[in-house]
C-alpha positions as CSV (number, residue, x, y, z in Angstrom):
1,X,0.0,0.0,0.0
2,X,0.7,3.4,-1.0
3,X,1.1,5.9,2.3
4,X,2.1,8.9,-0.4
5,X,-1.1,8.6,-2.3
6,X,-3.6,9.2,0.7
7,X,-4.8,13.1,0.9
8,X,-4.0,15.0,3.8
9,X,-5.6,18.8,3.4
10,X,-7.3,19.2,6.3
11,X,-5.7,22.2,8.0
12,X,-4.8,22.1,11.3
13,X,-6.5,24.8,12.6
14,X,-9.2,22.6,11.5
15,X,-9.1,19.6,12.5
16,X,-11.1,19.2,15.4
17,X,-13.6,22.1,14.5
18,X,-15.0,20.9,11.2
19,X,-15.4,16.9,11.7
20,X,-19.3,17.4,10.4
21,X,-18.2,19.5,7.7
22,X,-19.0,17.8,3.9
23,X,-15.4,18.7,2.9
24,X,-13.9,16.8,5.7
25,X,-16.0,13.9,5.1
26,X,-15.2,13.6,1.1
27,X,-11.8,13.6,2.1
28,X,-12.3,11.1,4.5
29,X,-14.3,9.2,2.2
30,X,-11.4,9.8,-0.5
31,X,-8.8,8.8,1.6
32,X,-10.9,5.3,2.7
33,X,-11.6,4.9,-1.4
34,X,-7.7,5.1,-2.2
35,X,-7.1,2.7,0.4
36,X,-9.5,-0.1,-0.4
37,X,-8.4,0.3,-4.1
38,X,-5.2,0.0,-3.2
39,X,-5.9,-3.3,-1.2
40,X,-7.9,-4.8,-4.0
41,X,-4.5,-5.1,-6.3
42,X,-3.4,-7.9,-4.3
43,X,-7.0,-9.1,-3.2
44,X,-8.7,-9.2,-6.3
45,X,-11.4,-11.2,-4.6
46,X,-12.1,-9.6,-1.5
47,X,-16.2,-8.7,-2.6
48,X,-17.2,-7.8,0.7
49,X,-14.7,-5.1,1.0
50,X,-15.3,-4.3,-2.8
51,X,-19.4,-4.4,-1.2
52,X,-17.9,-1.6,1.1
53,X,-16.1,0.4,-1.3
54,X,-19.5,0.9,-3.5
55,X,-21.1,1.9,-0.4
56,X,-18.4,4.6,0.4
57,X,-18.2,5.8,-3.0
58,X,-22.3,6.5,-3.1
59,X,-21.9,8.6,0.3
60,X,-19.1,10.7,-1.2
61,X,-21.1,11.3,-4.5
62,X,-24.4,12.2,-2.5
63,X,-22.2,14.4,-0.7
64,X,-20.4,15.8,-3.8
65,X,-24.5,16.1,-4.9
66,X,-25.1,18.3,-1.8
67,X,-21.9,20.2,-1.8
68,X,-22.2,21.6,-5.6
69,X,-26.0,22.9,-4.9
70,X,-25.2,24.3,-1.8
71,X,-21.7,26.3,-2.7
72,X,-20.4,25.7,-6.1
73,X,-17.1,27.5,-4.9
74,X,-16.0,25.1,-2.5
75,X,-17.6,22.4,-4.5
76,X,-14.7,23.6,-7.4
77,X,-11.8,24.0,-5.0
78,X,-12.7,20.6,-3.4
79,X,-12.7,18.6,-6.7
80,X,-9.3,20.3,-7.9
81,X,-7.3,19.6,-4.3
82,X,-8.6,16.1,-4.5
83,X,-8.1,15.3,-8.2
84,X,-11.4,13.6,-8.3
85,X,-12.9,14.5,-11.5
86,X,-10.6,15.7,-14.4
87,X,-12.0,17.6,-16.5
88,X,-12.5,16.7,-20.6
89,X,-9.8,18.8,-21.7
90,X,-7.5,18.0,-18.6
91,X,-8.3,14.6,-20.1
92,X,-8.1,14.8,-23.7
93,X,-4.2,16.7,-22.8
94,X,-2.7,14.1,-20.5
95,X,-3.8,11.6,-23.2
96,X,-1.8,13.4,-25.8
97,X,1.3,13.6,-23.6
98,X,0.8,9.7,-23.4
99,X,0.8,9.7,-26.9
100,X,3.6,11.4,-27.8
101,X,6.1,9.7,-25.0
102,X,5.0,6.2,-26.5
103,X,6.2,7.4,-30.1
């Protein structure tokens, strides 16, 4: 497992304050998701944790959901600290870097 790849951007100053916060829980929930995916490369066949994983990954979107109607500026910031969602040109780029390192 990969300790590097979890997400740590919770401030300090709010650490203990904001535990009911939405942004503090879809970075918990991100960090959990990175975890489990990380465990399934060498258990393939774990399917109650991959049972688990589907769970956590519907809380985070309904909380995603919540987050973008509510305040569409922290909704932005949010996405772009995690790296959750890349956007279609972000997307379309990094596959032409890909592209032109394989030739």
């Amino acid at each position: 497992m990969l300790k590097n790849a979890f997400v740590s951007i919770i401030l300090e100053e709010e650490n203990k304050e904001n535990w009911g916060s939405a942004e503090f829980q879809v970075v918990n929930f991100t960090n959990k998701i990175r975890k489990l995916t990380s465990h399934f490369e060498l258990h393939k066949k774990d399917y109650l944790s991959q049972r688990g994983l589907r769970k956590i990954l519907g809380k985070r979107q309904r909380l995603l959901a919540y987050l973008s109607k509510k305040n569409r500026i922290r909704y932005k910031e949010l996405i772009d600290q995690l790296k959750i969602r890349i956007r279609y040109k972000e997307l379309i780029d990094q596959l032409n870097i890909r592209e032109t390192k394989v030739d």
